[in-house]
C-alpha positions in Angstrom: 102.1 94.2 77.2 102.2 97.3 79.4 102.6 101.2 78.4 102.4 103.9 80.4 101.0 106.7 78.9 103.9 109.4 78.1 101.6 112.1 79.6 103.3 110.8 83.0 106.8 111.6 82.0 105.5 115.2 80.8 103.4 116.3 84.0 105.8 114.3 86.4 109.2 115.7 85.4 107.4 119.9 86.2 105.7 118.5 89.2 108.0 116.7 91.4 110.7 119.0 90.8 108.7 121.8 92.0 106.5 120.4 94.6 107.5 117.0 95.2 104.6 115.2 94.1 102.1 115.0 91.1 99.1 112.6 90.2 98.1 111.7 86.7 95.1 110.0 85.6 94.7 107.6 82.7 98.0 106.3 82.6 97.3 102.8 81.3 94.7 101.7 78.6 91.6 100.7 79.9 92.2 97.1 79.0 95.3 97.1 80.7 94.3 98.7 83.9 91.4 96.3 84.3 93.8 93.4 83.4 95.8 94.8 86.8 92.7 95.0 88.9 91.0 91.4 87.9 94.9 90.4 89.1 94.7 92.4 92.3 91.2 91.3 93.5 92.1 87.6 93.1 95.3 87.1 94.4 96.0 85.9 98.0 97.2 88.6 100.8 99.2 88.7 104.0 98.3 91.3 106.1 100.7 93.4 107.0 100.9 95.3 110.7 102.4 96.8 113.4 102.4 94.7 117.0 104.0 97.0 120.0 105.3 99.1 116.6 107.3 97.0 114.9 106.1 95.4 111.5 104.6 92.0 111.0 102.8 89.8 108.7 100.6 87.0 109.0 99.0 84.7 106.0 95.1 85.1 106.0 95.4 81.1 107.3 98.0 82.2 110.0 95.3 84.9 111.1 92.2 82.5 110.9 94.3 79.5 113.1 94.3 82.0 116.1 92.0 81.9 118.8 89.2 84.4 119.1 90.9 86.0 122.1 94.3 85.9 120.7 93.3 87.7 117.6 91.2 90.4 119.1 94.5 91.1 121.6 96.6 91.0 118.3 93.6 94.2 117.0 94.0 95.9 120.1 97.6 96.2 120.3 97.5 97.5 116.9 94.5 100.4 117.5 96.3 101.3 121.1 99.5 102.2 119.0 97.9 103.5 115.8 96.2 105.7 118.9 99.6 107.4 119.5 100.4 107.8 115.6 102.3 104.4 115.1 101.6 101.2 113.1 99.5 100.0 110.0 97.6 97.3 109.2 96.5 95.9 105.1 96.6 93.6 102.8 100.2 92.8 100.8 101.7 90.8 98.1 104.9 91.3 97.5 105.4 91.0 93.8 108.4 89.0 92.6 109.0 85.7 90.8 106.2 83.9 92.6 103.5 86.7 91.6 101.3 85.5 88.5 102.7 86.6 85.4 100.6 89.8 85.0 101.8 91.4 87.9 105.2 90.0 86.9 105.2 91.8 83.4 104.1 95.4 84.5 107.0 95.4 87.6 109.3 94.5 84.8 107.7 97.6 82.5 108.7 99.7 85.8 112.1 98.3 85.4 112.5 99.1 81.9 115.5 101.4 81.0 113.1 103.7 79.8 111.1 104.7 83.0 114.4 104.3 84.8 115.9 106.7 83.1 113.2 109.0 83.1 113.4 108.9 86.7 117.3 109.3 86.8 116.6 112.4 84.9 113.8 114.2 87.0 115.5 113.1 90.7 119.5 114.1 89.0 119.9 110.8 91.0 121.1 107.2 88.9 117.6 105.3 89.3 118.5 101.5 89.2 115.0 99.8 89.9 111.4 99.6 90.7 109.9 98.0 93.4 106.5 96.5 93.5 103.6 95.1 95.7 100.0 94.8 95.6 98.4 96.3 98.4 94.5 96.2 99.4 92.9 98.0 102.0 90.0 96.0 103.6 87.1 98.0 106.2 89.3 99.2 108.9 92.8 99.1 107.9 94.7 102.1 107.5 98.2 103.4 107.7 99.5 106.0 110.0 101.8 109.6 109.4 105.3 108.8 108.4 107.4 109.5 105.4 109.1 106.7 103.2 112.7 107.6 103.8 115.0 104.1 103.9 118.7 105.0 103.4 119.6 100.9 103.2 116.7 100.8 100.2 118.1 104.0 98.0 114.5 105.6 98.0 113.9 108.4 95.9 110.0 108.8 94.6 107.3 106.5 95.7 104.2 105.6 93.5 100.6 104.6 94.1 98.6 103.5 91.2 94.8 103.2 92.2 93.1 100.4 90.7 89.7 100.6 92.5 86.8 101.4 90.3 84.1 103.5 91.8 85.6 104.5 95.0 83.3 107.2 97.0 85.6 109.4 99.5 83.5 109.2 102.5 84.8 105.5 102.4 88.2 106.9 103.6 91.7 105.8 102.2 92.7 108.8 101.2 96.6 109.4 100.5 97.0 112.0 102.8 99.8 114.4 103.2 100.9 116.7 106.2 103.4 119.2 106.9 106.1 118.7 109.5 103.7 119.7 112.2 101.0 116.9 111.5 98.7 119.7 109.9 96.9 118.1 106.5 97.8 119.5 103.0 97.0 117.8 99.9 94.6 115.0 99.8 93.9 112.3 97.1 91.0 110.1 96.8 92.1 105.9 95.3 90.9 107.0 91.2 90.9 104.2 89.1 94.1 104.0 86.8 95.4 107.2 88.5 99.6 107.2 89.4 100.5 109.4 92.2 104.0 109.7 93.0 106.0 111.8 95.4 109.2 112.6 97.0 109.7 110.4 100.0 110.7 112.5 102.3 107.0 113.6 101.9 104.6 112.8 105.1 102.0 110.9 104.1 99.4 108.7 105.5 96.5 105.8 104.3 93.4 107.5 106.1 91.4 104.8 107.9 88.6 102.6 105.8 85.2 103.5 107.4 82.7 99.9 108.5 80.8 100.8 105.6 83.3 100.9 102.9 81.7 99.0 99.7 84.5 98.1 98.4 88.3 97.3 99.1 90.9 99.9 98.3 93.3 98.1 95.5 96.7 99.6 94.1 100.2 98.8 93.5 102.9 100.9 95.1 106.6 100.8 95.7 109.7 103.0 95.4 111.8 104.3 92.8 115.5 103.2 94.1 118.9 104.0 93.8 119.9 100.5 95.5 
């Protein structure tokens, strides 16, 4: 049902071996890329964040039940850290056997021998799966600096694919990237049916979705594991 489009393979393998990431546009058909997207802007999502740093999740019904107060002390605890560099706050699904059978079928593409093996090859590491979720970033969410490096989860390469037609930069989302001293470096904007992917020892960040965002920032994302 799903193919990614060999050119990945060929611009990835050069790419992440010499600069540890790489972005390649066009790497599903258009039928199969808007397949994803119809997916990701009808299913339902928790919303992931940080309170006093350490990651949570509520249900969007969890998050509606609350008081008025409770909720807006729930926002503030999450800007006062994000203040000082720590925390996140989106939209998340992750995908496994209870996803619909769309999302189901591409994480099992990512799983294929094929594109693990490809990823053995370029990381000289023995790539065993693919993980998966559906993110979407909503006006004001955003996540912080940090790098995706989770000895217990065998990380190797993480992957963005951007499935949000029409996105204008000034909206913000960027995938962001620093150097060890917090200074930026390379910056990509969400492009529809793009795949970014990058080493995860990488800093990288979600930039913050301006009020006046049109649109929510969709993609699926995960890591490229050895465990």
């Amino acid at each position: 049902m799903f193919q990614l489009n060999s050119q990945v393979f060929t611009e990835a393998k050069a790419q992440l071996q010499q600069e540890g990431f790489c972005r390649v546009n066009g790497v599903l058909s258009g039928e199969q890329a808007d397949l994803l997207f119809n997916e990701l802007r009808n299913i339902q999502y928790k919303i992931a964040f940080t309170q006093d740093g350490k990651p949570q999740a509520l249900s969007q019904e969890q998050l509606g039940a609350m008081a008025p107060a409770q909720r807006q002390s729930l926002f503030d605890n999450i800007q006062q850290h994000a203040a000082r560099g720590v925390g996140f706050v989106y939209g998340r699904h992750f995908i496994n056997d209870q996803s619909t059978r769309t999302l189901r079928t591409f994480s099992e593409h990512l799983n294929s021998q094929k594109i693990l093996n490809t990823f053995s090859d370029i990381s000289g590491q023995k790539i065993i799966r693919a993980s998966a979720q559906a993110t979407c970033y909503d006006k004001g969410y955003f996540l912080t600096r940090h790098n995706d490096v989770v000895p217990s989860e065998g990380r190797v390469y993480a992957y963005v694919l951007g499935l949000t037609p029409q996105w204008h930069p000034d909206w913000g989302g960027l995938l962001q990237f620093y150097r060890q001293d917090g200074s930026p470096t390379h910056s990509y904007a969400p492009i529809y049916n793009s795949l970014t992917i990058f080493d995860v020892h990488k800093i990288h960040a979600v930039t913050y979705v301006a009020p006046y965002a049109a649109a929510k920032r969709y993609s699926v994302t995960g890591w490229f594991r050895t465990i």
